[in-house]
C-alpha positions as CSV (number, residue, x, y, z in Angstrom):
1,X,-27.3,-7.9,2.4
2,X,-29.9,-5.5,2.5
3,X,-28.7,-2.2,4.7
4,X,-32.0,-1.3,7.6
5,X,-33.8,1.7,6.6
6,X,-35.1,4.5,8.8
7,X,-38.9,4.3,9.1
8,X,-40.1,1.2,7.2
9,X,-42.3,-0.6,8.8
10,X,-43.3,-4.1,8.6
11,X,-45.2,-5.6,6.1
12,X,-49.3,-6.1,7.5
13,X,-51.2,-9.7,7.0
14,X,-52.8,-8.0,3.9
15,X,-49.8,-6.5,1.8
16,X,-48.7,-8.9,-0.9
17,X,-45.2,-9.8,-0.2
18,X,-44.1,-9.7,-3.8
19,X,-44.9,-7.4,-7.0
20,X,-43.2,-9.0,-9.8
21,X,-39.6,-10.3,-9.5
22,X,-39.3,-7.8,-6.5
23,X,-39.6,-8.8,-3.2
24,X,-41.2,-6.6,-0.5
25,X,-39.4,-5.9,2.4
26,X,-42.0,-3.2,4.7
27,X,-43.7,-0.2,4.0
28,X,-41.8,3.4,2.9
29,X,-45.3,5.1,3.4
30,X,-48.7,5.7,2.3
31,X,-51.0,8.6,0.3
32,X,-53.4,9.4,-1.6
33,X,-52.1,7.3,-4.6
34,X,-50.8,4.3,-3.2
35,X,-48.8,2.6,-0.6
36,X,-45.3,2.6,-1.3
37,X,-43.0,-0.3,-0.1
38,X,-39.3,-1.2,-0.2
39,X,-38.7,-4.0,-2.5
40,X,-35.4,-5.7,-3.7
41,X,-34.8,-7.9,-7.0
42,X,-32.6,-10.9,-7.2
43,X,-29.3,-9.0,-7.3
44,X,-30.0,-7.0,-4.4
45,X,-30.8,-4.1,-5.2
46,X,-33.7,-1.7,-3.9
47,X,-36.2,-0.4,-4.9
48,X,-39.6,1.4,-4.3
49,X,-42.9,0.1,-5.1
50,X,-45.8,2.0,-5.6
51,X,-48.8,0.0,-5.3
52,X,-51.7,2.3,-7.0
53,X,-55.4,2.7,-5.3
54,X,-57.2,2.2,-8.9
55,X,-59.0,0.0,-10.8
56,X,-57.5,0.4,-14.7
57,X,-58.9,-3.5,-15.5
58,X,-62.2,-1.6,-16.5
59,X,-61.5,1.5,-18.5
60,X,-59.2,0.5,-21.6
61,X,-59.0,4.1,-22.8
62,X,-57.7,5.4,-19.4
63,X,-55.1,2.2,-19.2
64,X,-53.6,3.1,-22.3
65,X,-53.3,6.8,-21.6
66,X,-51.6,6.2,-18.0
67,X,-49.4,3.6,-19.8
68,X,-47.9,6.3,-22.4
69,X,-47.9,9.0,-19.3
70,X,-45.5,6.1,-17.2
71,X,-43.7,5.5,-20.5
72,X,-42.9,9.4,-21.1
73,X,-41.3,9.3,-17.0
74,X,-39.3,6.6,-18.0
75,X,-37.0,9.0,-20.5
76,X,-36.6,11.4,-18.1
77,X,-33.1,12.2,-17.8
78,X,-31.4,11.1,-14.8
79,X,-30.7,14.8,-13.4
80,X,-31.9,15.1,-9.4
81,X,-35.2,12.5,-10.0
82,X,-35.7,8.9,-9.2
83,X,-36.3,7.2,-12.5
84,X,-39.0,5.3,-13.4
85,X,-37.8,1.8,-13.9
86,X,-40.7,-0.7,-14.6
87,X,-44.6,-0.8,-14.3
88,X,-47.3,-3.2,-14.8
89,X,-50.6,-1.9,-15.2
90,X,-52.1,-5.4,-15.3
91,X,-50.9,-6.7,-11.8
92,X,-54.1,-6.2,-9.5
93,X,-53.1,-3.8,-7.9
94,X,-51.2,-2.1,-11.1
95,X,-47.9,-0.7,-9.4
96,X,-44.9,1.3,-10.5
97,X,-41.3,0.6,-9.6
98,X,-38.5,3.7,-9.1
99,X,-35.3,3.8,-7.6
100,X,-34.8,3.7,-4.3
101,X,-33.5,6.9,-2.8
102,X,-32.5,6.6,0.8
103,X,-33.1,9.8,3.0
104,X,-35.7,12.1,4.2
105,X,-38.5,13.6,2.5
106,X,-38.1,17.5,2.5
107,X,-41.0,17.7,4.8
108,X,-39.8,15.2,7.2
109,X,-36.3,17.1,7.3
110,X,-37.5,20.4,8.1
111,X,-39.9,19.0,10.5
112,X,-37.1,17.3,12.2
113,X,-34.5,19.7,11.7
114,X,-36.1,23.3,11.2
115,X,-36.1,25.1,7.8
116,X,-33.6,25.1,5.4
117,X,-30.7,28.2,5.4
118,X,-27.8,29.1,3.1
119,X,-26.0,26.8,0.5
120,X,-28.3,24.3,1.7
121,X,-31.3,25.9,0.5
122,X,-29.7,27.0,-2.9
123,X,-28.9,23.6,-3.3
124,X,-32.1,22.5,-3.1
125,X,-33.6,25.3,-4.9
126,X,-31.5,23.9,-7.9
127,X,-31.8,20.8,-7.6
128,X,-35.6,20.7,-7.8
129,X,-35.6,23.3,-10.6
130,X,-33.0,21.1,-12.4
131,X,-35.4,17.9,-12.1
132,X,-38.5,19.3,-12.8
133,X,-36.5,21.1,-16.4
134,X,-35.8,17.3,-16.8
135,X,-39.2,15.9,-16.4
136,X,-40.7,18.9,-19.1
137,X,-37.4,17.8,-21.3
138,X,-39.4,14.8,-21.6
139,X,-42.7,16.0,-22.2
140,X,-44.3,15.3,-19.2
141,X,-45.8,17.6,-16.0
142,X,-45.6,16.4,-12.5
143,X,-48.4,17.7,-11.0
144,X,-47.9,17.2,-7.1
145,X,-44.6,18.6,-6.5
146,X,-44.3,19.5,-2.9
147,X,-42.3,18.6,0.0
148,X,-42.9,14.9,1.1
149,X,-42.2,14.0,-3.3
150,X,-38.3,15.6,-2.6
151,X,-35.9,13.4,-1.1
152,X,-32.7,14.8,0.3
153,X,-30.4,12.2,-1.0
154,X,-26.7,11.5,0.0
155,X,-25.9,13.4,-3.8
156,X,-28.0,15.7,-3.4
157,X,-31.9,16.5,-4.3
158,X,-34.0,14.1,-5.8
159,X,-37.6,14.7,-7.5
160,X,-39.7,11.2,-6.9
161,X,-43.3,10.3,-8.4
162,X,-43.0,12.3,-11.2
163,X,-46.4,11.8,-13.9
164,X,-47.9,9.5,-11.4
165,X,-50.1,12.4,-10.5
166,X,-50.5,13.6,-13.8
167,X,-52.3,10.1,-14.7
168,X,-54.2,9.4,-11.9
169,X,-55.4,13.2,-11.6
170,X,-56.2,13.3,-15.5
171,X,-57.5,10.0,-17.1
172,X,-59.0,8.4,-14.1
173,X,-60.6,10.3,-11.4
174,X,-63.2,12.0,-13.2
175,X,-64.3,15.5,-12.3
176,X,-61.2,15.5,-10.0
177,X,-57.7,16.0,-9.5
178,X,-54.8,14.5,-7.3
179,X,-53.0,17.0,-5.6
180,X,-51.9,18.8,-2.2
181,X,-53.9,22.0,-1.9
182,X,-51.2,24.0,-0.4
183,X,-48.8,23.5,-3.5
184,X,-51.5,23.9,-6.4
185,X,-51.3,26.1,-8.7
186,X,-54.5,28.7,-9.6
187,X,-55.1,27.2,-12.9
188,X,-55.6,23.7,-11.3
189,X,-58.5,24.3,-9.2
190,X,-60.3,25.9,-12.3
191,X,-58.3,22.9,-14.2
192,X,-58.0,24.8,-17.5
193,X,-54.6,26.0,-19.2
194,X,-52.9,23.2,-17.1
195,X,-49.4,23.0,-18.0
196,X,-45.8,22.6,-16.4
197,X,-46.1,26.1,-15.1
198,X,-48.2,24.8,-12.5
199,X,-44.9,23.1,-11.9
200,X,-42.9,25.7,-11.4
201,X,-45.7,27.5,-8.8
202,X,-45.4,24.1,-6.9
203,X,-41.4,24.4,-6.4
204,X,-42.0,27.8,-5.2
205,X,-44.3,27.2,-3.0
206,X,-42.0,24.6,-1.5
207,X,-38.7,26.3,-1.4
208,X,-40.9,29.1,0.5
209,X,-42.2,25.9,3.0
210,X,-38.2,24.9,3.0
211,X,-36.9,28.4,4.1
212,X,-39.8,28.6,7.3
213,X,-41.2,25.2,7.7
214,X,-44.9,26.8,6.8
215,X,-46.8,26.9,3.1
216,X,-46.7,30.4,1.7
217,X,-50.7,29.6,1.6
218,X,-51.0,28.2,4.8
219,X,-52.3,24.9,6.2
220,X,-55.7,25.8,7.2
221,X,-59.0,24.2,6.0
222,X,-58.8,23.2,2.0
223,X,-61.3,26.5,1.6
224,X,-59.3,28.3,3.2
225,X,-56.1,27.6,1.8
226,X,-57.5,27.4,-2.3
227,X,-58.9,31.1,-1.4
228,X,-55.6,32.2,-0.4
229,X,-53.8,30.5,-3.3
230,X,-56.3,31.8,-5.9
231,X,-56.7,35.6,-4.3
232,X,-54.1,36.3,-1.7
233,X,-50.0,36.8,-1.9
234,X,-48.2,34.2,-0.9
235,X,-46.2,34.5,2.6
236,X,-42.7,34.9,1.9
237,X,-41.4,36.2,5.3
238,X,-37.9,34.2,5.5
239,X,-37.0,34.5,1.6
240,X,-35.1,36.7,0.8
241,X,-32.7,38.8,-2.7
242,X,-32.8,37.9,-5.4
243,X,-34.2,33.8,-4.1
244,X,-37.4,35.5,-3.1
245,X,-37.9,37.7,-6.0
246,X,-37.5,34.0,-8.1
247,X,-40.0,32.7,-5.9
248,X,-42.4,35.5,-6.0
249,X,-42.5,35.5,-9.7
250,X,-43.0,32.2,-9.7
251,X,-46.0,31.9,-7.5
252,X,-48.0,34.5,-9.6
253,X,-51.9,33.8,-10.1
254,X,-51.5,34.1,-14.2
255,X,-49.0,31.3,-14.9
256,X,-48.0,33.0,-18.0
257,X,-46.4,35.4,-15.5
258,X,-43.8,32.4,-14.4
259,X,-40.9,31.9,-15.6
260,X,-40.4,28.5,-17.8
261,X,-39.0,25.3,-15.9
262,X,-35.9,26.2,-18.0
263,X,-35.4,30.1,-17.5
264,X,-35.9,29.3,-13.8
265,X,-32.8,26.9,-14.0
266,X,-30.9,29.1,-15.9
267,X,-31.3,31.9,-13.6
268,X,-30.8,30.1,-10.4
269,X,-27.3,29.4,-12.4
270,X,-27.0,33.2,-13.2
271,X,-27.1,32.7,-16.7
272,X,-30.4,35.3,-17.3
273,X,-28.3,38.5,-18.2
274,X,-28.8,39.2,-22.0
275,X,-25.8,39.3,-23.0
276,X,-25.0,35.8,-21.8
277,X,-25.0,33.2,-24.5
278,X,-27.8,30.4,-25.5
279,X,-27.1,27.9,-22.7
280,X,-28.5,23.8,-24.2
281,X,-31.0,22.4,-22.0
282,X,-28.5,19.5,-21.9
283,X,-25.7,21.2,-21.2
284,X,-27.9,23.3,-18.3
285,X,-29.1,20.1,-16.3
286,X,-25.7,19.2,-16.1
287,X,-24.8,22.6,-14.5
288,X,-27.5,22.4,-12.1
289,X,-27.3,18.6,-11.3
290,X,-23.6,19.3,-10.3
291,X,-24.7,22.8,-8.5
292,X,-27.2,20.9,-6.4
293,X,-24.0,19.5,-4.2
294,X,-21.7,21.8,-4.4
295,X,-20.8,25.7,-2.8
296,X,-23.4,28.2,-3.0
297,X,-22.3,30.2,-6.2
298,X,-22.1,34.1,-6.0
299,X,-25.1,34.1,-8.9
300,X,-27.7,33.6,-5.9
301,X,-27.3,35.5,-2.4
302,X,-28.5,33.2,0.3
303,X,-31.0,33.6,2.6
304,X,-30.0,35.2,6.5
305,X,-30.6,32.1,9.1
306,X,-34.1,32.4,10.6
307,X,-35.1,30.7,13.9
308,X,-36.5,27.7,13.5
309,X,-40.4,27.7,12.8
310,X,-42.1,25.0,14.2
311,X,-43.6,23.3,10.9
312,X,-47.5,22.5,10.3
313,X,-47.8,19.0,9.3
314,X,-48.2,17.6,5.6
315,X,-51.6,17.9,4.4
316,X,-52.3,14.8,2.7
317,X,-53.1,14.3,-1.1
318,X,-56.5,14.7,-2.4
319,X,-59.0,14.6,-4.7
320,X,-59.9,18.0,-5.6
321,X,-63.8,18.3,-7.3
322,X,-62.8,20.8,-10.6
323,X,-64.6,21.7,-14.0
324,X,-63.3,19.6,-16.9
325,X,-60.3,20.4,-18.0
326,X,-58.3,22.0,-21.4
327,X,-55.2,22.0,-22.6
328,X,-52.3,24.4,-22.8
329,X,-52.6,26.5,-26.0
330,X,-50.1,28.8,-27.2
331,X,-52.2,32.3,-27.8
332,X,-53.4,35.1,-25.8
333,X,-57.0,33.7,-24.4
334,X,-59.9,34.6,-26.1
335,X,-62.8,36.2,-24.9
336,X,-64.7,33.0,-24.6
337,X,-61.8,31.5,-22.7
338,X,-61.7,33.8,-20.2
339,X,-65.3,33.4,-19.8
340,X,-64.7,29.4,-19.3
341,X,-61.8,30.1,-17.2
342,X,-64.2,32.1,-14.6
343,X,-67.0,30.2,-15.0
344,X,-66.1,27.2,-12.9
345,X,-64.4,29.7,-10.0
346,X,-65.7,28.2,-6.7
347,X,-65.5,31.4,-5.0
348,X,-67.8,33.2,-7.1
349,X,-70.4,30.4,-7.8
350,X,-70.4,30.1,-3.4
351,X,-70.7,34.3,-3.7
352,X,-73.4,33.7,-6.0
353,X,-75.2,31.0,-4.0
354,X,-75.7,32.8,-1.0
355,X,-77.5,36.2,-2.7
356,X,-79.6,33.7,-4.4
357,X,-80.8,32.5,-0.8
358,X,-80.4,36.1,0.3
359,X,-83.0,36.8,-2.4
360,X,-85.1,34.1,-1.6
361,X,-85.7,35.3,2.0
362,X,-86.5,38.7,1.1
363,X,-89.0,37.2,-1.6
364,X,-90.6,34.8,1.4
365,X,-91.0,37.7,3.6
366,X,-92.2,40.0,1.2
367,X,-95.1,38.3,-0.4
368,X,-95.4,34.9,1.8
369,X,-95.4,33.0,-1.7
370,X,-93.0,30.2,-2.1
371,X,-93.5,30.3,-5.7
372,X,-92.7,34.4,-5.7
373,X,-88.9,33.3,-3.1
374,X,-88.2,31.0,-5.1
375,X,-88.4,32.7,-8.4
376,X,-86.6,35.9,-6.6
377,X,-84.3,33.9,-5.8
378,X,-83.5,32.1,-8.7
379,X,-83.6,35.6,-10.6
380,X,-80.6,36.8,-8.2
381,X,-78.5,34.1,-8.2
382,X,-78.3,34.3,-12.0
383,X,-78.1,37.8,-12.3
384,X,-74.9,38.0,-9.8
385,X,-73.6,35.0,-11.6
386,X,-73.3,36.5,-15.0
387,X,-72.8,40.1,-13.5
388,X,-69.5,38.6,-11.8
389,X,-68.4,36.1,-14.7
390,X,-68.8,39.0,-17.4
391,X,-66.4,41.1,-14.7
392,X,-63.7,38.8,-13.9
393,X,-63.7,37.6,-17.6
394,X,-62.9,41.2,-18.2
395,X,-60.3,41.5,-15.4
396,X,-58.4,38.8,-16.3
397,X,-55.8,39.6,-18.3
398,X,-53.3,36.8,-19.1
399,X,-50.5,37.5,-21.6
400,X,-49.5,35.4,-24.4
401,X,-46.9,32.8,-24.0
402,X,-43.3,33.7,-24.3
């Protein structure tokens, strides 16, 4: 007998009311991905199905790449995620089976309940760390951690939709990628040195959301908000010891300025102090999986109870229009990269827009010659253009990786 479920809703006269040997049951919810849906197989047990909004029937090349992305989730260890258990990428629609956690999404939760205090938010803060150390074990980056992808499970915890984003947001959405502004990291909007640091700026930014039911970016318009996260400090008003300084750290602009998946687990388990011993990944996600439901340990001070905040609702996923994107290398940037890391900055291109038009005007007015605005203003745009890029290629000044 299948046990009811909070919040599933029946299934509508267009859902398919089987994916594979699993039989749907109602809709879990829907995003920018996909609709997800309660299934069960012939024994019983449940499952969640994520039916996926694209076309791969098309584009061998990006097929085969998702396919190896889905395949690295599947050997993700089993500490605080929802494994991957099956997908078919030739079902119309392709979908993607996981286990079934039953609870609330982190954002549901606090919006229900208020924001997280005490052992509670420890717990959670290594539990998430533990799983997203897991998923990077495995070679793989999430890409769209944030609140409504963390369940709060009876044991604790759990990570879901782990490298979904990762392939829909790299192989096929060209010139975009999947994500929820609020909990991207810098380096995605400019999508160049993407790596699993960005994962680490996403579980900050929603332990930060967990402690006072807000983004530390806000949840204004997406300008707005990917201003703030690429130029402002993060809000951080109900973290606080050494929790916030973790967060902090872990939310700065130059990712190289994070702390590793792995040295954040370690210190949530107060295992940084030098003279401590090498501590195995292994033998780490065990540590943490078993932290994430037990006492709050003397390693981390907790937070001081805040009065509930009343929380901003979810922004959804979306597709976010970026620059083409490199990969993670493991040197200081050159100078050249530092120019291609500026060159597609939104902000600055926008700056560099309007005193082009600004130069146009004054070029109207002064001669009454289209020909002469336009060329005026063609001549300021590109001067500001390269006058900022050479600037904040200079500015930046990333560090090499540890």
């Amino acid at each position: 007998m299948v046990s009811p479920t909070p919040n599933l809703t029946p299934l509508s006269t267009l859902d398919p009311p089987s994916a594979g040997p699993y039989r749907l049951l109602g809709r879990l919810g829907q995003g920018g991905q996909g609709v997800v849906f309660l299934g069960v197989d012939g024994g019983g047990r449940q499952v969640a199905v994520k039916m996926l909004s694209i076309d791969l029937g098309h584009d061998p090349k990006a097929k085969a790449r998702f396919a190896k992305e889905i395949a690295a989730a599947q050997r993700v260890a089993a500490f605080c995620t929802a494994q991957v258990l099956l997908a078919d990428l030739d079902a119309d629609p392709p979908y993607v089976v996981s286990e079934f956690i039953a609870g609330p999404t982190l954002h549901r939760h606090v919006c229900e309940n208020g924001p997280v205090t005490g052992n509670a938010l420890y717990r959670l803060a290594v539990g998430s760390a533990t799983a997203i150390a897991a998923i990077h074990q495995a070679g793989i980056v999430h890409c769209d951690l944030k609140p409504d992808n963390v369940i709060l499970g009876t044991d604790g915890p759990r990570v879901i939709d782990f490298g979904i984003a990762r392939a829909l947001g790299t192989h096929t959405l060209t010139g975009n990628v999947m994500g929820t502004v609020p909990y991207m990291a810098p380096e995605r909007f400019r999508n160049v040195d993407v790596g699993p640091r960005c994962d680490v700026f996403g579980w900050a930014a929603t332990i930060a959301f967990a402690a006072s039911g807000r983004g530390p970016f806000g949840h204004d318009s997406l300008a707005t908000v990917m201003a703030r996260v690429l130029h402002e400090p993060p809000d951080l008003a109900n973290l606080s010891g050494p929790l916030l300084e973790l967060v902090e750290q872990s939310l700065a602009k130059d990712q190289y300025a994070r702390p590793t998946a792995e040295e954040l687990l370690l210190r949530l388990l107060g295992r940084a102090a030098p003279t401590t011993a090498e501590v195995p990944l292994g033998n780490a996600l065990e540590e943490g999986s078993a932290a994430a439901t037990t006492a709050h340990p003397s390693a981390i001070s907790p937070t001081l109870p805040a009065p509930p905040t009343p929380p901003t609702p979810e922004p959804s996923t979306v597709a976010v229009p970026v620059p083409p994107s490199t990969l993670v290398v493991g040197t200081r940037p050159s100078r050249l990269r530092r120019l291609g890391r500026q060159a597609g900055d939104p902000v600055g291109i926008a700056v560099a827009i309007v005193l082009g038009a600004v130069g146009f005007a004054a070029g109207y007015l002064a001669s009454s010659s289209a020909v002469a605005a336009v060329t005026n203003g063609v001549l300021t745009f590109g001067i500001v253009y390269v006058v900022r890029l050479v600037v904040a290629a200079a500015m930046d000044r990333d560090t090499e990786l540890d």
